[in-house]
C-alpha positions as CSV (number, residue, x, y, z in Angstrom):
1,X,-0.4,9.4,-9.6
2,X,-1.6,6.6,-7.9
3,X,-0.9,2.3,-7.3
4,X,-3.0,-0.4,-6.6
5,X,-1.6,-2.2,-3.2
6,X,-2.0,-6.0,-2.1
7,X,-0.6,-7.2,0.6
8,X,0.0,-10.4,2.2
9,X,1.4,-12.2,4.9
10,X,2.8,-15.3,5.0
11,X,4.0,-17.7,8.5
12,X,5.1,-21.0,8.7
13,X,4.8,-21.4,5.0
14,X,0.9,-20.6,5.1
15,X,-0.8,-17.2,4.3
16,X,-2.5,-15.1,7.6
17,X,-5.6,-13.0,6.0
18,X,-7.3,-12.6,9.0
19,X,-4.9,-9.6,11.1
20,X,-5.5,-6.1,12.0
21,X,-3.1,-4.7,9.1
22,X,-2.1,-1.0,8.2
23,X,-0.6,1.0,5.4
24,X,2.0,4.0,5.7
25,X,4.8,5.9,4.4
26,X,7.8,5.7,5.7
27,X,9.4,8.3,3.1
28,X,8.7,10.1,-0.2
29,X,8.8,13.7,-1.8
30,X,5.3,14.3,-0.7
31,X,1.5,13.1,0.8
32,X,0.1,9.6,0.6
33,X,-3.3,9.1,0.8
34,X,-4.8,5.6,1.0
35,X,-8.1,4.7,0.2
36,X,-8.4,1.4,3.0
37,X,-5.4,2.0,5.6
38,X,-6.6,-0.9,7.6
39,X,-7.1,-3.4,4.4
40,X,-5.1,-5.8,2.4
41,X,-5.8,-4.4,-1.0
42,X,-6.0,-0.4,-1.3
43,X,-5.1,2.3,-3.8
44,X,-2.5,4.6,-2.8
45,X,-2.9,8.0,-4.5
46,X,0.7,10.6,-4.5
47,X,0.6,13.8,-4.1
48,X,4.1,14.0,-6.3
49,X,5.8,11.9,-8.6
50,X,8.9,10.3,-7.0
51,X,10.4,7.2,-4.9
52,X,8.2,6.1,-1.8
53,X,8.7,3.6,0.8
54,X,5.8,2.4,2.0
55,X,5.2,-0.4,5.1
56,X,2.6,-3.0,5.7
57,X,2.2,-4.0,9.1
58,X,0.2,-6.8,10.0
59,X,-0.9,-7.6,14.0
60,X,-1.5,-10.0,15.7
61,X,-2.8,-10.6,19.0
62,X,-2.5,-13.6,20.8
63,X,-5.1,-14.7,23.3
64,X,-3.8,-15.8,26.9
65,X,-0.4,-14.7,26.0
66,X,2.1,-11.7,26.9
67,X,3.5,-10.8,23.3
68,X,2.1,-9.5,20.6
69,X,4.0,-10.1,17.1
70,X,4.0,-7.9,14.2
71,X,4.9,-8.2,10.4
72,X,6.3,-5.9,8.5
73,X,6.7,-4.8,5.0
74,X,8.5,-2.2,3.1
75,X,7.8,-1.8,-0.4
């Protein structure tokens, strides 16, 4: 079985497409394999048929600055 995945990230009402972003599960009967991690869109292929959660985390690193600030998706 398998999805196609898009994410997106939105701040101060305008989208971010230019991040370091990841894919992963956060639970699920069994394996998920992704077929881009570290991309917006990617296929998720699972190992069995059942309920996943599954987060899309989006970084982003400010220059000349002491924070970091992520965003975070569960699907």
């Amino acid at each position: 079985t398998s999805a196609n995945l898009s994410g997106k990230i939105f701040y101060d009402e305008g989208e971010l497409n230019n991040l370091s972003v990841s894919w992963k599960k956060i639970s699920g009967p069994g394996n998920v394999n992704f077929s881009n991690a570290n991309g917006y869109n990617t296929t998720a292929n699972f190992s069995s048929n059942g309920t996943y959660r599954l987060q899309f985390v989006g970084r982003d690193d400010f220059d000349n600055q002491s924070h970091d600030q992520n965003f975070t998706t569960i699907y």
